[in-house]
C-alpha positions in Angstrom: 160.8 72.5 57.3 161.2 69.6 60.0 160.1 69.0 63.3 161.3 67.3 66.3 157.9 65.2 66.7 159.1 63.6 62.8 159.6 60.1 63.0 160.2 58.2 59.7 161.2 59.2 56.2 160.4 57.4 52.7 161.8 58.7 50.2 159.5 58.9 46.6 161.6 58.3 44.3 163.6 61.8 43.3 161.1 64.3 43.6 159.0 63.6 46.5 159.7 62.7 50.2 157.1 61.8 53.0 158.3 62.3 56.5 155.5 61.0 59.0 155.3 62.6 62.6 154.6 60.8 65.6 151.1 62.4 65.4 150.5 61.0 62.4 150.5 63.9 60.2 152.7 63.3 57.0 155.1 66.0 55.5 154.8 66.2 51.8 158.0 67.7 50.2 158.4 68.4 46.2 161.6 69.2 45.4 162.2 68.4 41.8 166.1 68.0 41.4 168.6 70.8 39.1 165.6 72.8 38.6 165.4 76.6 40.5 161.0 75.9 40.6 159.3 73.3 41.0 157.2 72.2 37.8 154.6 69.2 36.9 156.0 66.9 34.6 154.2 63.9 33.2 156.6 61.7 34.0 155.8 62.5 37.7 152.7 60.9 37.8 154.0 57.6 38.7 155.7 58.7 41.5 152.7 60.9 42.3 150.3 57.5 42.5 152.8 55.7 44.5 152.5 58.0 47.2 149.1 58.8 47.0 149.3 54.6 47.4 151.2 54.9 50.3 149.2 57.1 52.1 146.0 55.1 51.5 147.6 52.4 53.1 149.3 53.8 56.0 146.3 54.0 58.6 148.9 56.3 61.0 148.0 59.2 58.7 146.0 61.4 60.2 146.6 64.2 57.5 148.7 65.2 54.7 150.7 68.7 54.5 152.3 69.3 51.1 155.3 71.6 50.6 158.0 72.7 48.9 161.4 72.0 49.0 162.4 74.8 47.5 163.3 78.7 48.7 160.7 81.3 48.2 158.2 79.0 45.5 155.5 76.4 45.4 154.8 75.3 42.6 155.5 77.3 39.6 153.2 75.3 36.8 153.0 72.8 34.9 156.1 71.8 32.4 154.7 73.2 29.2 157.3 71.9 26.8 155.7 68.5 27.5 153.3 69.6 25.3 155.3 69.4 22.1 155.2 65.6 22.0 151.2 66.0 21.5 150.6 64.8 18.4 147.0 65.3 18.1 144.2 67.1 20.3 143.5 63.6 21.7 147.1 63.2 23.1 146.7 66.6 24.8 143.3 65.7 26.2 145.0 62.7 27.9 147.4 65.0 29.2 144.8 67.0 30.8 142.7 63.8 31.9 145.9 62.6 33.8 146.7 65.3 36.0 142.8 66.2 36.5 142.4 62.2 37.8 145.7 62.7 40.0 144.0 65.8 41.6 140.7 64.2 42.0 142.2 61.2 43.9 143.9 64.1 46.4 140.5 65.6 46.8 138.6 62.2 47.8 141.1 61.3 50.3 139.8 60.5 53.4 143.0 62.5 55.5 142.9 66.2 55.2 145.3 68.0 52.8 146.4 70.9 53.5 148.7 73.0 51.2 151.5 75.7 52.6 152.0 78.0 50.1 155.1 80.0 50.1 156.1 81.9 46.9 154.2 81.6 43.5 151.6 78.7 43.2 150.5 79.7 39.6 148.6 77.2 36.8 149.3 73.7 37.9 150.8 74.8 41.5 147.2 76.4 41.9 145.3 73.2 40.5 147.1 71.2 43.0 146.2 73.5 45.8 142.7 73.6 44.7 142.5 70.0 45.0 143.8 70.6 48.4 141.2 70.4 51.6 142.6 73.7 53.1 145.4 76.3 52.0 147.2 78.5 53.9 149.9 80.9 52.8 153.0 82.8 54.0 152.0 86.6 53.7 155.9 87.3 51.6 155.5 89.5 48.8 156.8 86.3 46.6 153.8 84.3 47.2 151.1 85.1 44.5 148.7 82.8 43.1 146.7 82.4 39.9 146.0 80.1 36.5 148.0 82.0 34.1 147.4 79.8 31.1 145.5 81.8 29.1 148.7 83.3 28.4 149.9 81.0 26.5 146.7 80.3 24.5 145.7 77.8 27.4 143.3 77.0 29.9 143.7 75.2 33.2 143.5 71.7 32.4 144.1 69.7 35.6 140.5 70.8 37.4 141.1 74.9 37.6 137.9 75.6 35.8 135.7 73.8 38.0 137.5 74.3 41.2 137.9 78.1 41.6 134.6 79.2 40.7 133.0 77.3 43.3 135.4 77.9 45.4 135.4 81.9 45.1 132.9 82.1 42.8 132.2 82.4 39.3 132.7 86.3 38.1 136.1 86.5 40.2 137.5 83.1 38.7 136.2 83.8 35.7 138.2 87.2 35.8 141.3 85.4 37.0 141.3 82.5 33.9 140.1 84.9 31.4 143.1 87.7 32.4 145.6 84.7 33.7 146.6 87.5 36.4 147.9 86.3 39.8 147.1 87.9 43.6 149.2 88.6 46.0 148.8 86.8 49.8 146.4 89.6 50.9 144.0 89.0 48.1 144.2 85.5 48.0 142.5 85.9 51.6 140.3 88.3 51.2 138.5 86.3 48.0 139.0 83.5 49.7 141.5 81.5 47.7 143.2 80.4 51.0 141.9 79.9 54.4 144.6 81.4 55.9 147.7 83.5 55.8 150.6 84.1 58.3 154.6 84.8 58.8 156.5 82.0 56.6 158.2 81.4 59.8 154.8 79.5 61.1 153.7 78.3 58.0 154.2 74.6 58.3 152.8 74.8 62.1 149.5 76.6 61.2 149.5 74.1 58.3 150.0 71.0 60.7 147.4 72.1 63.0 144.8 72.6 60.4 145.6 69.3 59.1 145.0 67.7 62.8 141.7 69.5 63.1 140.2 67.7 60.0 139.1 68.7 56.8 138.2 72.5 57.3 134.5 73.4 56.4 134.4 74.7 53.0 133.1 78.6 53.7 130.2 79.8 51.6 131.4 82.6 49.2 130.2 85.9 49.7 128.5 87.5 47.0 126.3 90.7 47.1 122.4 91.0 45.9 123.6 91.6 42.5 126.5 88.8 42.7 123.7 86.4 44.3 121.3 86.8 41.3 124.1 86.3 38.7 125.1 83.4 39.9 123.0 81.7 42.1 119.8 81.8 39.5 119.5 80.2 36.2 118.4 83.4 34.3 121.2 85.8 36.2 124.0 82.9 34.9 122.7 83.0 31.4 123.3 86.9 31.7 126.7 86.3 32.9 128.1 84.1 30.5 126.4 86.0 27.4 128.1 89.1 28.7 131.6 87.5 29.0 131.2 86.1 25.6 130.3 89.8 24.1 133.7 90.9 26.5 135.5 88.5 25.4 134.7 88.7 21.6 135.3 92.7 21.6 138.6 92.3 23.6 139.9 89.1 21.2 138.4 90.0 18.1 138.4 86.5 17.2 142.2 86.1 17.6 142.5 84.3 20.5 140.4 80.9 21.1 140.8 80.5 24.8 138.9 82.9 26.4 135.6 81.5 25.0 136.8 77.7 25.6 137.5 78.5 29.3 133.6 80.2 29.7 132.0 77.4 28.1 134.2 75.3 30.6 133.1 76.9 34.0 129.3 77.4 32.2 129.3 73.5 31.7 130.6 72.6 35.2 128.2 75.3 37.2 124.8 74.1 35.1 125.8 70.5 34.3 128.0 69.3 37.7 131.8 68.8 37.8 132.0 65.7 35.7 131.0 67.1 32.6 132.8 70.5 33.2 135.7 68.2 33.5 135.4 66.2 30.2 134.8 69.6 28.5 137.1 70.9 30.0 140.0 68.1 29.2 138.3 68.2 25.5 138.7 71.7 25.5 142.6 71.9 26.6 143.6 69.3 23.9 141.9 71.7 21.3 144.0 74.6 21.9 147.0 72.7 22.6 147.1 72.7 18.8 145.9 75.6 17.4 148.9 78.2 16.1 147.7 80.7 18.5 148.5 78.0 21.4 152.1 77.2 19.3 153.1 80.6 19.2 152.4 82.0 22.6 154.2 78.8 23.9 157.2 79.5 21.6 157.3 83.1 22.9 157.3 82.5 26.6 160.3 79.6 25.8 162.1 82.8 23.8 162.1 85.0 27.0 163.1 82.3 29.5 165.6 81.4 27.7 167.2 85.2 27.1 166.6 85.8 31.2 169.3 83.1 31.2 171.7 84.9 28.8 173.7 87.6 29.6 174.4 90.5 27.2 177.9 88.8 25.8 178.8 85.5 26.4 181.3 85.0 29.0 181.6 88.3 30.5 180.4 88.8 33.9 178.6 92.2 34.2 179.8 94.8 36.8 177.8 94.5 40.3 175.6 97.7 40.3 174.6 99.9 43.4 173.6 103.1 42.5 172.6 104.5 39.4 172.1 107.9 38.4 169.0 109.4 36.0 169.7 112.5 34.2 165.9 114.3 33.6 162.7 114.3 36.2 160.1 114.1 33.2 158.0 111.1 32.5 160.6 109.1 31.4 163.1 110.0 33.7 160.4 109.6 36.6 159.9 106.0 35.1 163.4 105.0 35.1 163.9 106.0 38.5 160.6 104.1 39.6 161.8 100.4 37.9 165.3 100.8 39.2 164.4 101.1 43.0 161.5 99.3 43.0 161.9 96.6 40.5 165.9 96.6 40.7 166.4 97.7 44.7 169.4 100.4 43.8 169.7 103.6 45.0 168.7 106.0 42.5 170.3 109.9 42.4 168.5 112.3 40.0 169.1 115.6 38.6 167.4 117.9 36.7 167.8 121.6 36.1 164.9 122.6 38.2 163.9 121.8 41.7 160.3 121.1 40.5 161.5 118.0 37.9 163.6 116.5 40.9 159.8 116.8 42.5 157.8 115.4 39.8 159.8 112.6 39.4 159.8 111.6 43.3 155.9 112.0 43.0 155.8 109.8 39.6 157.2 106.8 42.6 155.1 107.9 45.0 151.8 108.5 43.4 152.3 104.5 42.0 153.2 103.0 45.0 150.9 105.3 47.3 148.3 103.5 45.1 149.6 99.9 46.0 149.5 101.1 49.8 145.8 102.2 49.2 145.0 98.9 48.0 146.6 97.2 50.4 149.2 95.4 48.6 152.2 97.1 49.9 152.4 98.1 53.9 153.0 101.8 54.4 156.9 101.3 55.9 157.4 99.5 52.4 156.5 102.3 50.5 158.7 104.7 52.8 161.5 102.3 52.4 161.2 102.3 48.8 160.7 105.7 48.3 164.1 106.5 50.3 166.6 105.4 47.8 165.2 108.4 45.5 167.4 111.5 45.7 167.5 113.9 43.9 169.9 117.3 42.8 169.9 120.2 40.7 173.8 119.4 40.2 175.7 116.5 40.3 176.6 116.6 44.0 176.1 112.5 45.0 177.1 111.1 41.6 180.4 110.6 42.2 179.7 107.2 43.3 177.6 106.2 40.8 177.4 103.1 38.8 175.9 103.9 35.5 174.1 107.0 34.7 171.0 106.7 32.5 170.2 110.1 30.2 166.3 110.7 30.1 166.2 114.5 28.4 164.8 115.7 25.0 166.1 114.8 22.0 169.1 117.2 21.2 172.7 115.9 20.1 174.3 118.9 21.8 172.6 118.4 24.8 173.7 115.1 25.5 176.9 115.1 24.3 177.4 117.7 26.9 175.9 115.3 29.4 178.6 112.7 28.2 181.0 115.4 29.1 179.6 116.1 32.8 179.4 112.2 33.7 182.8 112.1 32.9 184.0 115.1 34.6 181.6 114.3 37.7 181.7 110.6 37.9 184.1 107.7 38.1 186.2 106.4 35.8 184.2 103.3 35.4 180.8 105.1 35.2 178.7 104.0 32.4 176.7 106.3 30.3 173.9 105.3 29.0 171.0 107.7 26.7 167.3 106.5 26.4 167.3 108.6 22.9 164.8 107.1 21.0 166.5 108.4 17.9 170.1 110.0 17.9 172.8 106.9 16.8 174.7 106.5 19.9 178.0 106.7 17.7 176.9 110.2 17.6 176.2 110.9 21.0 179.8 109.2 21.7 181.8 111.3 19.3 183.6 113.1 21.8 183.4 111.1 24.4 186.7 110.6 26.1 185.9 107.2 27.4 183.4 105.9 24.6 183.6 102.5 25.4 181.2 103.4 28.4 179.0 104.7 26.5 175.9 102.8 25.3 172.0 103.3 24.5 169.3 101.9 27.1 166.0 102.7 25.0 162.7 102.4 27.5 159.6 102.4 26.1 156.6 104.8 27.7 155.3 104.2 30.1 158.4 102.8 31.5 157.0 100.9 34.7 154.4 98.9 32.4 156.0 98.5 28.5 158.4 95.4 28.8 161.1 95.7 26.5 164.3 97.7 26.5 166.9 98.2 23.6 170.5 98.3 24.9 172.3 99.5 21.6 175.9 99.5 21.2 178.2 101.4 18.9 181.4 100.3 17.6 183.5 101.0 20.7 181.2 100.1 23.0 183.1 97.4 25.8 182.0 94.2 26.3 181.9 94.6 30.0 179.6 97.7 29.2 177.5 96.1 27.2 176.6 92.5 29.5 176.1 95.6 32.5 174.0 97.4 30.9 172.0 94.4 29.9 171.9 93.0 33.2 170.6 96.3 34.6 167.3 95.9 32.1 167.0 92.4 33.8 166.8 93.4 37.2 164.4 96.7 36.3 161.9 94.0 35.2 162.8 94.7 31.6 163.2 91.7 28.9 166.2 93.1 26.9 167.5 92.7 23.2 171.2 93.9 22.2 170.8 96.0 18.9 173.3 97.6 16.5 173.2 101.1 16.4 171.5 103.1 13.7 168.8 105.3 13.1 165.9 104.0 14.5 167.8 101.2 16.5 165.2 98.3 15.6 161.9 98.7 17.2 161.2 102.4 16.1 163.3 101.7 12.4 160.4 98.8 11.9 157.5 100.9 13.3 157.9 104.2 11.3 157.3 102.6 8.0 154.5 100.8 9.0 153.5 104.3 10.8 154.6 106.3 7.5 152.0 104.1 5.4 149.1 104.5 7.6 149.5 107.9 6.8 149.6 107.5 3.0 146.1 105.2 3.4 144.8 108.4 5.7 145.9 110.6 2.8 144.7 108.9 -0.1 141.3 109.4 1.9 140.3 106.2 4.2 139.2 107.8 7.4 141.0 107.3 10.5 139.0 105.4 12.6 138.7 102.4 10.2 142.1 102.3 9.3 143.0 101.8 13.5 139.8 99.2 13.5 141.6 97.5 10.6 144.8 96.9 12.0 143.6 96.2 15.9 140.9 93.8 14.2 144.6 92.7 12.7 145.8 91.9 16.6 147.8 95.1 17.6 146.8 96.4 20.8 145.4 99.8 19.0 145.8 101.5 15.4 148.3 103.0 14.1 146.8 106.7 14.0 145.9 106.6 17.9 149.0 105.3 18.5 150.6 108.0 17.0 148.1 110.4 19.3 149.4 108.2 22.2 153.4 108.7 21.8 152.8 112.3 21.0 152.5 113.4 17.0 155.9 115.4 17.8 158.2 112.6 19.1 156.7 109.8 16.7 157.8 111.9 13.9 161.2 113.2 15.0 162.9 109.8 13.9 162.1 110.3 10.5 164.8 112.8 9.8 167.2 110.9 11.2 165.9 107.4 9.2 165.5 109.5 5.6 169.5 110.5 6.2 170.7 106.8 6.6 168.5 105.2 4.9 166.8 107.6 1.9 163.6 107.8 0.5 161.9 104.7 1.7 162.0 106.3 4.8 160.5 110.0 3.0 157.3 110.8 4.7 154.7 112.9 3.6 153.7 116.7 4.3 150.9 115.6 6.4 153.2 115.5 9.7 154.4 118.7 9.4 150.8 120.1 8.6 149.4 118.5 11.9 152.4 119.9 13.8 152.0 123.5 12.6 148.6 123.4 13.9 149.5 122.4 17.1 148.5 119.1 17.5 150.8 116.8 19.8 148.2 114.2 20.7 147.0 113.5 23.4 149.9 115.2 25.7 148.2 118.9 24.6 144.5 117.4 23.9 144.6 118.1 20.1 145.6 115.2 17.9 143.8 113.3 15.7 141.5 112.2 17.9 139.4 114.1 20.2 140.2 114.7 24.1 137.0 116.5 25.3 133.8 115.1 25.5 131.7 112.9 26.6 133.9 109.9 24.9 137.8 111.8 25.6 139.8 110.1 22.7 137.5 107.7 21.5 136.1 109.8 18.7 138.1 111.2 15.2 138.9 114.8 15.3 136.8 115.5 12.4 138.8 119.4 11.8 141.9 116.7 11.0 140.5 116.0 7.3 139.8 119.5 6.5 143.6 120.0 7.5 145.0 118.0 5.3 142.2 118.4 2.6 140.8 115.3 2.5 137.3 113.7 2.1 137.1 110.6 4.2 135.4 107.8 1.8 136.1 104.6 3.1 137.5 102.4 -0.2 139.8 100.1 0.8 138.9 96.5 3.0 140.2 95.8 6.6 142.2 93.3 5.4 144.2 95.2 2.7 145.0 98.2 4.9 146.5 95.5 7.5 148.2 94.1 5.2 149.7 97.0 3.7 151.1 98.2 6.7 152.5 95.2 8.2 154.0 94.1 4.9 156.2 97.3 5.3 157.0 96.5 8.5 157.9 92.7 8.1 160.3 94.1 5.0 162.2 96.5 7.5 162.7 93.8 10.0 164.1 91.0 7.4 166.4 94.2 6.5 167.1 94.8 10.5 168.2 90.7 10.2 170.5 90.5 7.2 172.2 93.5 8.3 173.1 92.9 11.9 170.8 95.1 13.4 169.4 92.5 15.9 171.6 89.3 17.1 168.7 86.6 15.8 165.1 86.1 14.4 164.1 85.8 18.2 165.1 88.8 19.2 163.1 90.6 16.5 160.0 89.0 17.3 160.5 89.6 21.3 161.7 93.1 19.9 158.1 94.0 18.2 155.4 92.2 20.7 156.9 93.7 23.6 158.0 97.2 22.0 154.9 97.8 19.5 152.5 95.2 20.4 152.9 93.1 17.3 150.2 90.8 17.5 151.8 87.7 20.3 149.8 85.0 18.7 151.5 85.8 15.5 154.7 84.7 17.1 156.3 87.9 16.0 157.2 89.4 12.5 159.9 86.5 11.6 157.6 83.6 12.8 154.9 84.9 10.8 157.0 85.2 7.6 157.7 81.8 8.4 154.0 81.1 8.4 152.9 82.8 5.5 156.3 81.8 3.5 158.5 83.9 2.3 157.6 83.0 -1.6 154.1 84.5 -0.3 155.5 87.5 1.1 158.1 88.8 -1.5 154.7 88.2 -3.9 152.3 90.5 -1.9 155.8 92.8 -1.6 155.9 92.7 -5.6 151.7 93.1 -6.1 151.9 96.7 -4.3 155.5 97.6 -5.7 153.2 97.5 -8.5 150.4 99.3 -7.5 151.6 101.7 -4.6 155.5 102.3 -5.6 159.3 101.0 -4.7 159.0 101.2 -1.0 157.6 97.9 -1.6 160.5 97.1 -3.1 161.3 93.3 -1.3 164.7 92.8 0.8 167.4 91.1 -1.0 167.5 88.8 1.3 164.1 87.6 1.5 163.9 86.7 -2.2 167.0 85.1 -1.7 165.2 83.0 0.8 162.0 82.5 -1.6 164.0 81.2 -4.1 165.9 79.0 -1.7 162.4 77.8 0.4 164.4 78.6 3.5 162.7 80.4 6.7 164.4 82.4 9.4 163.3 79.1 11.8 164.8 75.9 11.4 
């Protein structure tokens, strides 16, 4: 980024530097030092007002062009773990006072600024473009922009609430804060969050000029008859900010504060002017800074940055992947293929025993990034070039070369021990093996391997391209070097993954089918369906248990069991209800006969009413929301303590990444271990012991976490 018209340099203390052009427009560089992204940090605000100073006092400048300093991103946010030394909503509030005064100064400069966006300008990177006179960004698939921080129980705190909506208007901000999704260049456009996009070879130039043409004209946002009405007339607004409420309060069921905080934020600023949406807006940041929602979230998104730094053993350096092979065209197999070409960039080989699965999983990539072209986020020759490092065989001609081979067939031991056998007859010597079972013990699958320390489990969850997790399980002779390659293959798929031990079950489905198992109990001892699912979504998980079940397909949700009853015994025992539903047919929503209905007016939204006649039951709703929930879940926090004290998982923080992104366990819980930590684990082995009592010894609590009642430890220091 320099220019042969630059004449001068000052350098701003570490993170900043100003280089002023002959024609008196003024580089602005961030480049905070050690870091990969630039982030906000409070200490920066000195160094922020001493070069806002300079500028003010410099009448050369003409205009002001701010920048990055580093390769393919903005500004990535503001530095979040700032915000544990808050001690109180007040100190937060300051926080959010200090960067929104910062801003404003940027905003009443007399020089134009003008941002250049390349890469991600997301939550504070955003607010600082926003206080920007002009933005124009580099049209690279990196750059994206948005105010994420609802995410983390958040909401923009630095000017974002009043900024956008009058910037783009209020239902498109509103949907950008309340979702904390980002937008690619194109969109960013087209709603008008920039004035301008072009090649990042020409960025700084187009940048430069707008800067020397003045402060560009803010453009009126378009808006149809409708939009005009909703937000251009008192009563239209009042409709659009009761409706977002009712969205927002169906969506959160009360679990999550921010969305409601960051409507009465932009409501504020649009009918009372930007000063007070500001001061409610500061007021409103400090007050979720503290709530446990806020604490939790916050402590998730540290957990996954720091495992994207780990690799899958400490000290050994994975093996550098090219192509990988994918055993299987079904859904899963179409899925895999899709996240490692796409996501990952490798060529991809796949076979299956029929011409038509080598074709459905081709169209499975195609159909999803055909989409993407339609919408214009993704040029046509990208999709082509994407979609050429799928091929595909009915026999395993082109695997010779392969990497790692993933497994993606039904579940049958013989069957893929024979695929064990075929890698290692077909492939290299180094070729790892690697089976998505979502039940068999890979030890098993292994047994006759002849290389079995290439052989490891990589469990996706469905659908593959959107779920985030992925197990990589080892078994006893599983290598090192297999293991951190595996891992590293999750990484670049997009994947967050967690090294478990194998087992039945692994850990995600081991924790899930008792808490599965005694929603089924509830159902058979006569609570209807529907409100044991409202009770447990009303809880925070994504949907109930019984749809859930509908969603993964009766059949494969229940063929761990087996497997679970033989390691573990009768804790494990479901009841006869499974195999009832099965013998009629019912698979879920795969065959359109589950529990639920799949024709209709209202396709899976309404019971199966048949289902109770079934399994001879008279639905009579007995039991409260809150005891189903808790019946359930205490039966799943129990497995997971159990998962913990025996090795299953490496650490409390992979269990709780290992639920909320396998099963949905609730993120503002923090996961299963951080809420056992919450509620205490004197409080838990009690509730354990009150339906021991009442329900039987499935209740019975882990060893380990009366041993940690009667010590008052927690799984968290």
């Amino acid at each position: 980024m320099t220019n042969s018209k630059k004449a001068t340099t000052e350098t701003i203390k570490s993170a900043f530097s100003l280089d002023i052009r002959d024609d008196g427009i003024a580089i602005l560089t961030m480049d905070v030092p050690g870091e990969s992204m630039n982030t906000l940090k409070l200490e920066f605000a000195d160094q922020i007002s001493e070069m806002l100073d300079q500028i003010e006092s410099n009448n050369q400048i003409k205009g002001v062009v701010i920048v990055s300093g580093k390769d393919g991103s903005f500004v990535a946010g503001a530095d979040i773990s700032m915000l544990a030394a808050c001690k109180s909503a007040e100190d937060a509030e300051t926080v959010a006072k200090g960067g929104q005064a910062i801003f404003q100064r940027i905003e009443d400069m007399k020089v134009p600024f003008i941002a250049a966006i390349h890469g991600p300008a997301l939550g504070g990177g955003l607010e600082l473009a926003l206080a920007c006179h002009g933005r124009v960004c580099s049209d690279d698939k990196k750059t994206q922009v948005g105010l994420p921080e609802v995410q983390l129980g958040l909401l923009p705190g630095s000017g974002g609430t009043q900024r956008l909506p009058r910037l783009i208007g209020i239902q498109q901000a509103m949907k950008m804060m309340m979702t904390g999704s980002s937008v690619r260049a194109k969109q960013a456009l087209k709603y008008g969050i920039v004035d301008d996009m072009v090649p990042n070879t020409i960025l700084l130039d187009v940048a430069i000029d707008m800067a020397l043409a003045g402060k560009p004209r803010r453009k009126a946002v378009k808006l149809n008859l409708m939009g005009k009405f909703l937000e251009k007339t008192p009563f239209g607004r009042n409709t659009l900010f009761s409706q977002a409420r009712k969205q927002a309060a169906a969506k959160t069921k009360g679990n999550y504060p921010s969305p409601e905080l960051i409507i009465e934020c932009i409501e504020t600023g649009i009918n009372s002017g930007i000063e007070q949406g500001m001061a409610i807006e500061a007021r409103n940041f400090g007050k979720l800074v503290m709530t446990p929602e806020s604490e939790q979230l916050r402590n998730l998104f540290f957990a996954t940055t720091e495992m994207k730094k780990e690799t899958g053993v400490s000290g050994v350096k994975p093996t550098t992947l090219n192509k990988i092979g994918v055993l299987g065209g079904g859904l899963m197999g179409g899925g895999i293929a899709f996240v490692t070409s796409t996501k990952a960039g490798l060529a991809v080989r796949i076979k299956d025993i029929r011409p038509e699965g080598i074709a459905n999983a081709m169209k499975y990539s195609f159909d999803l990034l055909n989409k993407k072209v339609k919408r214009r986020f993704m040029r046509k020759s990208e999709m082509q070039k994407q979609m050429s490092l799928l091929t595909g065989s009915v026999d395993y001609s082109g695997f010779k070369d392969t990497d790692l081979v993933i497994e993606a067939v039904f579940e049958d031991l013989d069957l893929k021990q024979a695929m064990v056998s075929d890698v290692e007859k077909h492939c290299g010597k180094k070729t790892i093996f690697a089976s998505n079972t979502s039940s068999i013990p890979i030890g098993q699958i292994a047994a006759k391997a002849k290389r079995p320390e290439q052989v490891i489990g990589l469990h996706y969850f469905s659908p593959v391209d959107k779920m985030p997790l992925a197990e990589v399980i080892a078994h006893e002779k599983t290598s090192d070097l297999t293991i951190s390659t595996t891992v590293e293959l999750a990484k670049k798929q997009g994947k967050t993954p967690i090294v478990v031990k194998d087992g039945a079950g692994f850990y995600v489905n081991r924790i899930l089918a008792p808490y599965m198992n005694e929603a089924a109990n509830i159902l058979l001892s006569g609570e209807p369906i529907d409100h044991i699912d409202k009770s447990l979504v009303k809880f925070g998980f994504p949907v109930g248990p019984v749809k859930l079940l509908d969603e993964v397909g009766i059949d494969v949700g229940t063929k761990i069991i087996p497997f679970l009853v033989e390691q573990f015994g009768s804790r494990f025992q479901s009841e006869d209800a499974f195999d009832k539903i099965l013998a009629d047919g019912r698979k879920g929503k795969k065959n359109g006969r589950g529990m639920y209905l799949y024709t209709g007016k209202k396709p899976g939204k309404e019971v199966d009413e048949s289902v109770y006649e079934l399994l001879n039951i008279v639905p009579t709703q007995n039991k409260s929301a809150s005891e189903i929930a808790e019946r359930c879940v205490l039966m799943m926090l129990n497995e997971a303590a159990m998962c913990l004290d025996e090795g299953v998982i490496r650490s409390a923080r992979d269990g709780d990444i290992g639920a909320i992104f396998g099963i949905g366990f609730p993120p503002f819980l923090g996961g299963p271990f951080r809420y056992m930590d919450k509620l205490g684990a004197d409080h838990v082995v009690s509730r354990l012991k009150h339906f021991q009592a009442q329900v039987g010894d499935k209740f019975t609590p882990a060893n380990c976490l009366v041993e940690m009642a009667e010590n008052q430890t927690c799984f968290y220091s």
